[in-house]
C-alpha positions as CSV (number, residue, x, y, z in Angstrom):
1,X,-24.8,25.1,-10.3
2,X,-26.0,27.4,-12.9
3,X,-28.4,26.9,-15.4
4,X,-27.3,28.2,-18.5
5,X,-30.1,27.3,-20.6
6,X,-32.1,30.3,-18.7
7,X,-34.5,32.2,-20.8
8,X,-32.5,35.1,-21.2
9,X,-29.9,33.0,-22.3
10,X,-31.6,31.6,-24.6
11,X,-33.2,34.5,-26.0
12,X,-30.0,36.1,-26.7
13,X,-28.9,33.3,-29.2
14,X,-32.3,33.5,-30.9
15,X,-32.4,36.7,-31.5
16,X,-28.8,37.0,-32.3
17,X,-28.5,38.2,-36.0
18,X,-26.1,35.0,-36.5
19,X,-26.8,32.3,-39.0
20,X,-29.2,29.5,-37.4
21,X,-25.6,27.2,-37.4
22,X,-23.9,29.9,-35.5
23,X,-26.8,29.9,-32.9
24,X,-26.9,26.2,-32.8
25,X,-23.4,26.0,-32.6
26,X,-23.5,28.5,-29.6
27,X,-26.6,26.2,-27.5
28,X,-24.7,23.0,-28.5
29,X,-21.3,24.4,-26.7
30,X,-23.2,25.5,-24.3
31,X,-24.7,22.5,-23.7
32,X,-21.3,20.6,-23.6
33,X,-19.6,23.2,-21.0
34,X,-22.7,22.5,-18.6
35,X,-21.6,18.7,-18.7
36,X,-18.3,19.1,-18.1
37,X,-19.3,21.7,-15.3
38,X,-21.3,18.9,-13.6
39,X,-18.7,16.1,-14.3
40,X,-16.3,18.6,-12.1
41,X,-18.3,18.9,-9.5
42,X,-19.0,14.8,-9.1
43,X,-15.6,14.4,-9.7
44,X,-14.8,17.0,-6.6
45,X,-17.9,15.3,-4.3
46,X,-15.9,11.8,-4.7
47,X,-12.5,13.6,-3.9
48,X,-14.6,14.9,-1.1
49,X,-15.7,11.2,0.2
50,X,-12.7,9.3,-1.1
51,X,-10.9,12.3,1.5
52,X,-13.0,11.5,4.6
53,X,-13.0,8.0,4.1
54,X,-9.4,8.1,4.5
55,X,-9.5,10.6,7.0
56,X,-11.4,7.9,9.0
57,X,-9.3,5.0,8.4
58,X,-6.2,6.7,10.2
């Protein structure tokens, strides 16, 4: 997964010339999209395992 609290990232934001609620509007969505990137990807890694485990019951 990608980080998207890089540097550059982060930079971009801060330097924006956005009002400091805009930019931490902007790291607080970003925040909440990583989350819900990572809860997708456990979610697919137990679809993976619930998968084999039936596979292997058969």
């Amino acid at each position: 997964m990608t980080d998207r609290f890089d540097k550059s990232t982060l930079t971009r934001i801060i330097s924006s010339g956005y009002p400091v609620e805009a930019k931490v509007a902007q790291i607080i969505a970003l925040h909440e999209l990583q989350r819900i990137h990572q809860l997708n990807e456990i979610a697919n890694e137990i679809g993976h395992i619930i998968d084999t485990a039936k596979g292997n019951e058969l």
